[in-house]
C-alpha positions in Angstrom: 0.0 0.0 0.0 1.2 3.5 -0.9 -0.9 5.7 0.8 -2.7 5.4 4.5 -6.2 6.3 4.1 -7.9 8.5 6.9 -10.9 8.9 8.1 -11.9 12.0 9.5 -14.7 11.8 12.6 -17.0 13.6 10.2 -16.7 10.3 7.6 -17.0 7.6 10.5 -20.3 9.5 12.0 -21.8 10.0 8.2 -20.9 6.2 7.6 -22.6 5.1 10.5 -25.6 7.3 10.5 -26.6 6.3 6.8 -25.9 2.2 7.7 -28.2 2.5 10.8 -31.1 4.5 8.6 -30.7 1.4 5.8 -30.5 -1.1 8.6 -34.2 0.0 9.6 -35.3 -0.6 6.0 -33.1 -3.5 5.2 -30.8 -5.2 7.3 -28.6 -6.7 4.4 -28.5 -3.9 2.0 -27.0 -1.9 5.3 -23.7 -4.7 5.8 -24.0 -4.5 1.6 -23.0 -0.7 1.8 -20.8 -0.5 4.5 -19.0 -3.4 2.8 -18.7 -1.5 -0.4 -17.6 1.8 1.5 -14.8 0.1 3.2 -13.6 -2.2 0.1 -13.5 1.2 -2.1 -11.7 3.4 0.6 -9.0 0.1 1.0 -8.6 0.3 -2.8 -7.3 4.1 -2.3 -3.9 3.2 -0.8 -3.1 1.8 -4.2 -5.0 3.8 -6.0 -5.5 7.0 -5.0 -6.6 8.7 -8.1 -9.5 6.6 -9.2 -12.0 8.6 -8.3 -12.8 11.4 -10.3 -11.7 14.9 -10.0 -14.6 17.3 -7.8 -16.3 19.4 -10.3 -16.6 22.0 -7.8 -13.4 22.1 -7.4 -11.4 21.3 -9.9 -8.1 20.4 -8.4 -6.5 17.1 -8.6 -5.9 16.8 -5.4 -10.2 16.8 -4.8 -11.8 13.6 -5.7 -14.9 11.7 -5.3 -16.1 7.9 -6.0 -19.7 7.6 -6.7 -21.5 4.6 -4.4 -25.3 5.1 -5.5 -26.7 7.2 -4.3 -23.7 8.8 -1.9 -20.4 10.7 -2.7 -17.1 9.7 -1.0 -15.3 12.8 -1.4 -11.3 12.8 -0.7 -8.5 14.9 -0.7 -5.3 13.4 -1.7 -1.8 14.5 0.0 1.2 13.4 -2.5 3.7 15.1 0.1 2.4 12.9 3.0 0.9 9.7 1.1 -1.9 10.1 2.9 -5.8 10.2 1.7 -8.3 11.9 3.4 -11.8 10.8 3.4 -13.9 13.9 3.9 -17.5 13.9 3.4 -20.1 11.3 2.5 -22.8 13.6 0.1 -26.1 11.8 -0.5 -26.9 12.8 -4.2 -29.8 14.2 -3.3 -28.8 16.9 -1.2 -27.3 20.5 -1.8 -23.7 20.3 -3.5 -20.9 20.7 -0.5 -19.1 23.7 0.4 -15.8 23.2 -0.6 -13.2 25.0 0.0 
């Protein structure tokens, strides 16, 4: 692995909140998601740049991966080889500040 993927608070909190509101629905499409959350943000070590660039953004260094229908958005840090896993975004709601 190249880089050490982090996850802020803010990422753990949004993870857990939207597997517990799932879980109430559907018990196995919750362990599905959080699954596919953790596979994808492993795959970042080695592959840091397969998300695609934020639009809002656009800077390199700001990426997102697309798990229907939420946004894992992360910053990359080539100087540290470290990724930061900053917001989960629901589609649905209002773009995220970015700064």
């Amino acid at each position: 692995m190249g880089y050490k993927v982090i996850w802020t608070d803010e990422a753990i909190a949004d993870l857990r909140q939207i597997v517990a509101r799932i879980a109430q629905d559907n018990p196995s499409a919750a362990v599905k998601m959080g699954e596919e959350v953790i596979h994808k943000s492993l795959l970042l070590a080695d592959y840091p740049r397969m998300g695609r660039v934020l639009r809002e953004a656009k800077r390199d260094t700001l990426r997102e991966i697309m798990i229907q229908p939420y946004r894992l958005i992360y910053e990359i840090n080539d100087a540290s080889s470290t990724v930061m896993l900053r917001v989960w975004w629901h589609g649905a709601r209002r773009e995220p500040e970015i700064k």
